[in-house]
C-alpha positions as CSV (number, residue, x, y, z in Angstrom):
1,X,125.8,154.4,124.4
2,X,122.9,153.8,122.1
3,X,122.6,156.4,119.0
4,X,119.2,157.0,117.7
5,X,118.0,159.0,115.1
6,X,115.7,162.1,115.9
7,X,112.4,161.2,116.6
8,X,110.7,163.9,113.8
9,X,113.1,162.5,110.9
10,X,111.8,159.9,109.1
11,X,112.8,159.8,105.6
12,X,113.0,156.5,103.0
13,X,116.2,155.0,103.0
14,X,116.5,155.3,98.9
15,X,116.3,159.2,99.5
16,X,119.2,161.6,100.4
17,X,119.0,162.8,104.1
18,X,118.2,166.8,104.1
19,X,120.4,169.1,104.8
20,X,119.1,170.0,108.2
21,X,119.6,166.4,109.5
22,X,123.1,166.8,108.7
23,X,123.4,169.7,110.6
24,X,121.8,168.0,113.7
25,X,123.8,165.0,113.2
26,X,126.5,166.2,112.2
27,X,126.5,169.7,113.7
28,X,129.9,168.8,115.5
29,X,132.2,167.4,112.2
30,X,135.2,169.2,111.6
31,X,134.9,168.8,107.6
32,X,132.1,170.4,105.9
33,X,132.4,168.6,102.6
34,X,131.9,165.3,105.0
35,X,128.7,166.1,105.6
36,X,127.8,166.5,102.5
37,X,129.3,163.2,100.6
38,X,127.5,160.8,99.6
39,X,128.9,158.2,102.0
40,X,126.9,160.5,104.9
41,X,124.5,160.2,102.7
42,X,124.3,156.3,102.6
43,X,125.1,155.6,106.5
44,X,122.3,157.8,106.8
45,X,119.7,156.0,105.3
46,X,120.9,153.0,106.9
47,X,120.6,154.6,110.4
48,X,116.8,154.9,109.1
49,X,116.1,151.9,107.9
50,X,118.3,149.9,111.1
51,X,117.0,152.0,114.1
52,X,120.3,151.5,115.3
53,X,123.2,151.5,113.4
54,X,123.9,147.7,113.3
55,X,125.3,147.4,109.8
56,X,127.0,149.1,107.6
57,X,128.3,148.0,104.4
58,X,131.2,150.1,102.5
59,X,132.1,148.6,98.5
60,X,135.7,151.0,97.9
61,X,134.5,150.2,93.7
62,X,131.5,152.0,94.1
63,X,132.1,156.0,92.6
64,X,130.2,157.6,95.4
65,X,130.9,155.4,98.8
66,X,134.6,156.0,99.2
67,X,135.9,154.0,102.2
68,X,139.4,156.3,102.8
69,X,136.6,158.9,104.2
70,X,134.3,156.3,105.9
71,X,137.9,155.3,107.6
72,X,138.6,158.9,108.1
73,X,135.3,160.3,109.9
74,X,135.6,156.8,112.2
75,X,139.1,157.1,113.5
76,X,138.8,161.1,113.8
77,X,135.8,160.6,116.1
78,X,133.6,162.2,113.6
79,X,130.8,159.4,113.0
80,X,131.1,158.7,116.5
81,X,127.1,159.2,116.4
82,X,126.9,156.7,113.6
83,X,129.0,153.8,114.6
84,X,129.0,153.5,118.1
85,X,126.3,150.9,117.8
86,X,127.6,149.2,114.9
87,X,128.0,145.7,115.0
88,X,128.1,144.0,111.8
89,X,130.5,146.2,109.8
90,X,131.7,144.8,105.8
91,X,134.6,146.8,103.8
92,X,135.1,145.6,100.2
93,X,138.2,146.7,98.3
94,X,139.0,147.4,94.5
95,X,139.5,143.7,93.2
96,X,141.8,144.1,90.1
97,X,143.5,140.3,90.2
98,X,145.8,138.3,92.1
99,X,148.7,139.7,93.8
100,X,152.3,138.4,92.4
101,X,155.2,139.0,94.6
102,X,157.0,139.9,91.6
103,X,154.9,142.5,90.4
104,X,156.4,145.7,89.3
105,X,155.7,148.5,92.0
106,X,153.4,150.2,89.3
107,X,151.0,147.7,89.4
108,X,151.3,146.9,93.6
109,X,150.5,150.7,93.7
110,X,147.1,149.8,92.3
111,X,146.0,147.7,95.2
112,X,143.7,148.5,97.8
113,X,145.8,148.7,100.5
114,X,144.8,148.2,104.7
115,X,147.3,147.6,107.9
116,X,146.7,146.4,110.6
117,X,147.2,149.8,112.5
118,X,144.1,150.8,110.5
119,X,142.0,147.6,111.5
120,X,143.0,147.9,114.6
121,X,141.9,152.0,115.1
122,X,138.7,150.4,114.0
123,X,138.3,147.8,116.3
124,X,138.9,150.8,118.9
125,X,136.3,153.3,117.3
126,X,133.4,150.6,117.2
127,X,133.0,149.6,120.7
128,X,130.1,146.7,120.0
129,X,131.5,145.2,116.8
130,X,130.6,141.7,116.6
131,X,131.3,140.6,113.1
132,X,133.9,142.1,111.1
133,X,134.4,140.9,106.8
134,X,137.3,142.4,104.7
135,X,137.6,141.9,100.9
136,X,139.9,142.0,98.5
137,X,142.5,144.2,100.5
138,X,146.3,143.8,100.4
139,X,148.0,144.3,104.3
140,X,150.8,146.6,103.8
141,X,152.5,146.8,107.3
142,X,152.9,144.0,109.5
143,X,153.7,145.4,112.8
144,X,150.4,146.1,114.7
145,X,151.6,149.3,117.0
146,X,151.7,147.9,121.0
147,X,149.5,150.8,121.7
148,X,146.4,149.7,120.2
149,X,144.5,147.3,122.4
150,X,143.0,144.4,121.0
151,X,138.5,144.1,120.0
152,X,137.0,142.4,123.1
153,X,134.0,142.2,121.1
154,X,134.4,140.7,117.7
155,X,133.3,137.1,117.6
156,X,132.9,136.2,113.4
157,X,135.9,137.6,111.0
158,X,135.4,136.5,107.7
159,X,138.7,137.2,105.1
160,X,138.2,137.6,101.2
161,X,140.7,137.9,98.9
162,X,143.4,139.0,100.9
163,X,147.0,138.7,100.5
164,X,150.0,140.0,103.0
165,X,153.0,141.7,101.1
166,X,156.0,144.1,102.1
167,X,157.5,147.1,101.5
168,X,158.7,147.2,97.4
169,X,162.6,146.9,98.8
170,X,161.4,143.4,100.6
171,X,160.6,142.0,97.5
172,X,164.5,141.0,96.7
173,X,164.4,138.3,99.2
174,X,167.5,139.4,101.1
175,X,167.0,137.6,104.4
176,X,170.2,139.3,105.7
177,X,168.3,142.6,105.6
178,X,165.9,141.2,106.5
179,X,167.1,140.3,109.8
180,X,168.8,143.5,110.0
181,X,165.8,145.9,109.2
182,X,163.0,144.1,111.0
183,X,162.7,144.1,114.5
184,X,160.7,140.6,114.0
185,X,160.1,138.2,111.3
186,X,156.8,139.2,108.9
187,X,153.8,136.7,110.2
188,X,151.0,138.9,108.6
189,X,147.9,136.4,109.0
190,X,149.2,136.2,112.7
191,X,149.4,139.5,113.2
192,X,146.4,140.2,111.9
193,X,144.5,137.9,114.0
194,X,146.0,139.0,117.2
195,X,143.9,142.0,117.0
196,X,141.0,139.9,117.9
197,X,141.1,138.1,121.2
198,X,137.9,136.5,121.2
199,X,136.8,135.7,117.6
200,X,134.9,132.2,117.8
201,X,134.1,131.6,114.0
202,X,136.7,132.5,111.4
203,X,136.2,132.3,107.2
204,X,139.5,132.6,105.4
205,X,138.8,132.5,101.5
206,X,141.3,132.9,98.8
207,X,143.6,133.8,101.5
208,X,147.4,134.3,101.0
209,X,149.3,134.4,104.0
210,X,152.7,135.6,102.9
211,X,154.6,137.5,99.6
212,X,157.0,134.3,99.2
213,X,157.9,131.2,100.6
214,X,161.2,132.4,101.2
215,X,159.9,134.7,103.7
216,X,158.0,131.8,105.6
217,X,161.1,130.3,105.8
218,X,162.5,132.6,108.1
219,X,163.6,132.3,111.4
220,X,160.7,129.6,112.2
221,X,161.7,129.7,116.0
222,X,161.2,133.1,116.5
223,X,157.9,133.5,114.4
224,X,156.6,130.1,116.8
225,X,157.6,131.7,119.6
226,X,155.0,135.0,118.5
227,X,152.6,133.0,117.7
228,X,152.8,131.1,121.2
229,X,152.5,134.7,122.5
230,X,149.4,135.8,120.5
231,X,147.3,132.9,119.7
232,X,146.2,132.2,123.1
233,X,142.2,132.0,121.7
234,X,140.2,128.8,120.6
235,X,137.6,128.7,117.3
236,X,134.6,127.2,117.4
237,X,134.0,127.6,113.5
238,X,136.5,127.5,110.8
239,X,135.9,128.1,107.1
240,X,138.9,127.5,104.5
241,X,138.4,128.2,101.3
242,X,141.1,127.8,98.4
243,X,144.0,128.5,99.9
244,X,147.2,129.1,98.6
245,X,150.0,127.2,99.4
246,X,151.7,129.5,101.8
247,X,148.5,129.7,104.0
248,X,148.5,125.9,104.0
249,X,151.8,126.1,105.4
250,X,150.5,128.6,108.5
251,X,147.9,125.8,109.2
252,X,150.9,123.1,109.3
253,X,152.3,124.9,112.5
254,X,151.4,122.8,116.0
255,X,151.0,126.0,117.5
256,X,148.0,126.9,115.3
257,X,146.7,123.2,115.3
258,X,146.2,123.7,119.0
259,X,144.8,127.3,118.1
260,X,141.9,125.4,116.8
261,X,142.4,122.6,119.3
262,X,138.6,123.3,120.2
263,X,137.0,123.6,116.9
264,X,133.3,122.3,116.2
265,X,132.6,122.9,113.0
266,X,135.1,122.3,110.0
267,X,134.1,123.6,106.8
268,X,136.7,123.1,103.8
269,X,136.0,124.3,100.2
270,X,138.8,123.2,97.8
271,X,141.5,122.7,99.5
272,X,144.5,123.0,97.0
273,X,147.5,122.0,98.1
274,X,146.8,120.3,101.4
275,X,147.5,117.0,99.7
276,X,151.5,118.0,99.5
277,X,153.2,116.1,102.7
278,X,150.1,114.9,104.1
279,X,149.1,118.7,105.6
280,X,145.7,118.1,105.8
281,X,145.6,114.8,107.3
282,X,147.7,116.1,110.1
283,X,145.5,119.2,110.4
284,X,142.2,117.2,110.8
285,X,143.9,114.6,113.3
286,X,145.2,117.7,115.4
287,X,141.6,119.2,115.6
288,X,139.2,116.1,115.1
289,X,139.0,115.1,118.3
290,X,136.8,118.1,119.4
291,X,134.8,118.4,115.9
292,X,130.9,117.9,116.2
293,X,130.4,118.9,112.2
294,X,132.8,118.7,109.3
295,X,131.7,119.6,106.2
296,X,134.0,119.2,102.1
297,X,132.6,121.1,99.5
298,X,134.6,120.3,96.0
299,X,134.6,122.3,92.8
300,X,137.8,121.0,90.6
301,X,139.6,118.2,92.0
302,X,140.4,116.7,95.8
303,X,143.9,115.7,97.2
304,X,145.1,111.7,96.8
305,X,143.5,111.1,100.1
306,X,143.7,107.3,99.2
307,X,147.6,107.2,99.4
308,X,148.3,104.5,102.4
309,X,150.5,106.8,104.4
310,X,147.3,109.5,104.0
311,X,144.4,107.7,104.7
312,X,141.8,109.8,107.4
313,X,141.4,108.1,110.5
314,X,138.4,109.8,112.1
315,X,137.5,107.1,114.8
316,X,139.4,109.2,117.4
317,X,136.5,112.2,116.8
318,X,134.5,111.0,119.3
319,X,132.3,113.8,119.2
320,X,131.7,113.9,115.3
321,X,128.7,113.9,114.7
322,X,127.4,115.0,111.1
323,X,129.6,114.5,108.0
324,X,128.6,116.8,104.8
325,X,130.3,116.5,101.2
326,X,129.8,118.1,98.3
327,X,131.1,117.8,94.7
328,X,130.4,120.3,92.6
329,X,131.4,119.8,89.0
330,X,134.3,117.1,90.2
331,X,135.6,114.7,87.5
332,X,134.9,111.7,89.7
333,X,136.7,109.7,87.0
334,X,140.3,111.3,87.1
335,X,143.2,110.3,89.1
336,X,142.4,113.0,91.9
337,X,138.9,111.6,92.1
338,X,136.4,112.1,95.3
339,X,135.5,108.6,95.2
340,X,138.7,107.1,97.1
341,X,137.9,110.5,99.4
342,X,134.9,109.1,100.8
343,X,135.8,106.1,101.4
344,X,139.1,106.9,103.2
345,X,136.9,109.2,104.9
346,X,134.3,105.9,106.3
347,X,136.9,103.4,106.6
348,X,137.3,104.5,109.8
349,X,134.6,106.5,110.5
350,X,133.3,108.4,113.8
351,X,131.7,105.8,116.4
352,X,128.9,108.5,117.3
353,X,128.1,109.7,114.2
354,X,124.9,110.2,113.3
355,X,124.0,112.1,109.9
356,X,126.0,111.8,106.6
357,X,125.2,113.6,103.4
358,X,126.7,113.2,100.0
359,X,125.3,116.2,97.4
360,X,127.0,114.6,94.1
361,X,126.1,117.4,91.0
362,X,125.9,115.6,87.3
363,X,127.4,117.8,84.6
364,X,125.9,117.6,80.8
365,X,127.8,116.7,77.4
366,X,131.0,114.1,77.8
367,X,131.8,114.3,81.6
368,X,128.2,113.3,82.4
369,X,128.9,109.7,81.3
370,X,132.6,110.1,83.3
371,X,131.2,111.2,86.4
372,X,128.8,108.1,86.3
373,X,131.6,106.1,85.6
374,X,133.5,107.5,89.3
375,X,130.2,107.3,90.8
376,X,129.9,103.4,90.4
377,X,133.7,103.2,90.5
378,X,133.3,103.8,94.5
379,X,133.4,101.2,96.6
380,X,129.8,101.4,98.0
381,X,129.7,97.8,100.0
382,X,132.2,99.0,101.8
383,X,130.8,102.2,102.8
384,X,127.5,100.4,103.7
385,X,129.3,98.0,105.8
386,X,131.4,100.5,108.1
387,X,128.7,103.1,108.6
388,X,126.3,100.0,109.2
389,X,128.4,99.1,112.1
390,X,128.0,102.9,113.4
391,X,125.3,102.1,116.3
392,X,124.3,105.8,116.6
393,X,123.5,106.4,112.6
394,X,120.2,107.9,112.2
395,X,120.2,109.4,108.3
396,X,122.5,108.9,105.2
397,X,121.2,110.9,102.4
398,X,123.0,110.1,98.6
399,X,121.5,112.9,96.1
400,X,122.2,113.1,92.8
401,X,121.8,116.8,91.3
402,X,122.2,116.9,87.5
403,X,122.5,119.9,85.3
404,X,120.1,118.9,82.7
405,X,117.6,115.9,82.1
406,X,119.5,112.2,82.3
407,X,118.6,110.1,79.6
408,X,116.6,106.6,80.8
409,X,120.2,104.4,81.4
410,X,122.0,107.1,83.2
411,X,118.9,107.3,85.8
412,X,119.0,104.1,85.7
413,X,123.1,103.1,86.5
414,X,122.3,106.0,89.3
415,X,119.2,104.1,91.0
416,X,121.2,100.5,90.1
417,X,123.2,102.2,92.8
418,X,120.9,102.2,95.9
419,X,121.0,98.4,95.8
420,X,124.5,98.5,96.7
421,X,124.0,100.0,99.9
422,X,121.7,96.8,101.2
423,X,122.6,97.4,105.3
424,X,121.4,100.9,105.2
425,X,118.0,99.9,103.3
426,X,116.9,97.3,105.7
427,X,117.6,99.4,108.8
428,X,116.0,102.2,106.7
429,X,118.4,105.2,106.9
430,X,119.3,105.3,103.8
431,X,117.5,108.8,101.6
432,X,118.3,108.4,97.5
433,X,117.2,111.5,95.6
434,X,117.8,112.1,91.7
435,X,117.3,115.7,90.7
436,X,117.2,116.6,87.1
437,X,117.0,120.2,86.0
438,X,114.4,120.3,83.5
439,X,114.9,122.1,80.1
């Protein structure tokens, strides 16, 4: 069904719809005072502005757009006009701080809250969503109802910000209740994702997967055997960005390693606490053999990757084919440095791969002169020598991006640096760019 607006309306989208376009619009909405909110309002003058409907954007901390009536009209068939074409939709929560498990119920109350039932009525009122984002929501229920079928049609859900908690009485960590009381063991990222059966590219960013680690700890059997049940999808695209620990631990499952046992494209922004019992490693040997791109971005500090028992071994990805780091603002100088990173990341590198990039950003004041010292602390020969021996390497681009002008000797420790990379040079494929932001 394809909604259009009427052919002799045309208004600018900053303006406020007249009245008599709600009252052919909306001539069959059981509310009134829905047709005259300012949310109408706004999807209005996005149904202008996008012929039809594609987008619609809802921010719950904005005083006029209130997303309790955007779900409303949706799930009570009212905007069926509006959203039936919808295919990008984005729903942003009130962000007022991390969740603690401990919290007192006063402050929980405060949360922007969203189940699963909800999502799911969604996913059933918008017919040709493709590409679903939540932020900053806290999932209160975790037991989707059976009688909600699943979106055929989403393909990218991106996660902000969102953390998976229980009932106020939960929060005692009585696991013999718990047993007693639930009819299955809380899994809320799982259960959440088994509303979309098809998703090919998912973003999970400040994610946390569960109120305590006790809770994980529950009956692993059982919760295996649901996910078994429910993950029966494969990713193309995963995005994971600072995780906590919990979350980590959903990605440690072999059940959800071979969830994303044909991934492509691997992009992890600090990672946390993969580090602890080698979670990471394991996670990228589980899914590296089907990887084509895989892509570190760092902002504080990496896991010991450089620890013997460890070390990445990325020769199996045979179909690896362009490598992409970034450290941004990294202390290459401390103890959980980048440096030993990249090289455990090329000591055994990918036999076809074929691009490598390495985006290194040069803080001012004191760490300047640290971050130069990690810089030519790396073991660069060795890095040359490996990805010489890599008959399919086309590019390896080193840039240097600094915050503020170097002074004469650090520019020129950075280009002393190029000559340590001789193999690449000669066979030209090696790109060296200093960047200086100019005062």
């Amino acid at each position: 069904m394809t909604a259009t607006p009427p052919e002799a309306t045309v208004i600018p989208s900053h303006l406020r719809a007249p009245q008599e376009v709600y009252e052919e619009i909306f001539s069959h909405l059981a509310k009134p005072s829905l047709s005259r909110c300012a949310l109408v309002s706004h999807l209005w003058s996005i149904s202008v502005r996008r012929t039809l409907f594609r987008a619609i954007s809802i921010d719950e901390t904005h005083p006029t757009y209130n997303l309790a009536g955007l779900l409303e009209g949706i799930s009570s068939g009212q905007l069926d006009r509006i959203v039936s074409c919808v295919q990008e939709l984005s729903l942003q929560g009130s962000k007022l701080g991390r969740f603690d498990a401990h919290a007192s119920r006063r402050s929980i109350s405060e949360y922007t809250k969203l189940s699963p039932e909800v999502v799911a009525g969604l996913l059933d009122d918008l017919p040709s969503l493709q590409i679903l984002t939540l932020c900053h929501f806290h999932v209160t229920e975790l037991r989707t109802p059976p009688s909600l079928p699943p979106s055929y049609s989403l393909r990218r859900l991106k996660l902000i910000g969102i953390t998976f908690f229980f009932p106020s009485w939960k929060y005692t960590y009585d696991l013999a209740r718990l047993e007693k009381d639930l009819t299955r063991e809380p899994c809320g990222l799982i259960d959440l994702l088994n509303l979309f059966t098809r998703i090919d590219t998912l973003h999970l960013e400040d994610v946390d997967a569960s109120a305590g680690k006790e809770l994980l700890e529950y009956k692993e059997d059982r919760r295996m055997a649901l996910a078994e049940q429910i993950l029966q999808k494969r990713l193309s695209s995963l995005h994971i960005e600072t995780l906590e620990t919990t979350t980590v631990w959903f990605f440690k499952q072999r059940v959800v390693m071979g969830f994303m046992s044909g991934l492509r494209t691997l992009k992890v922004v600090e990672i946390g606490d993969w580090s602890s019992e080698a979670t990471f490693t394991a996670f990228l040997k589980a899914v590296g053999h089907s990887l084509v791109e895989l892509r570190f971005k760092f902002a504080k500090g990496v896991p010991q990757f450089y620890r013997r028992d460890q070390q990445l071994d990325l020769s199996t990805s045979m179909d690896l084919r362009i490598i992409r780091i970034f450290v941004d603002r990294a202390q290459l100088f401390v103890p959980n440095s980048v440096a030993p990173l990249i090289q455990s990341l090329f000591a055994k590198p990918p036999p076809c791969i074929s691009e490598v990039y390495l985006h290194i950003f040069i803080p001012t004041g004191q760490e300047t002169s640290r971050t130069l010292l990690g810089v030519q602390g790396m073991q660069w020969e060795a890095v040359d020598e490996r990805l010489n021996n890599c008959g399919k390497l086309k590019k390896m681009e080193v840039s240097f991006r600094a915050e503020a002008p170097l002074l004469e000797t650090e520019r020129a420790q950075l280009e002393a640096l190029e000559q340590r990379l001789p193999l690449l040079q000669d066979r030209n494929l090696l790109h060296w760019e200093i960047c200086e932001r100019r005062a």
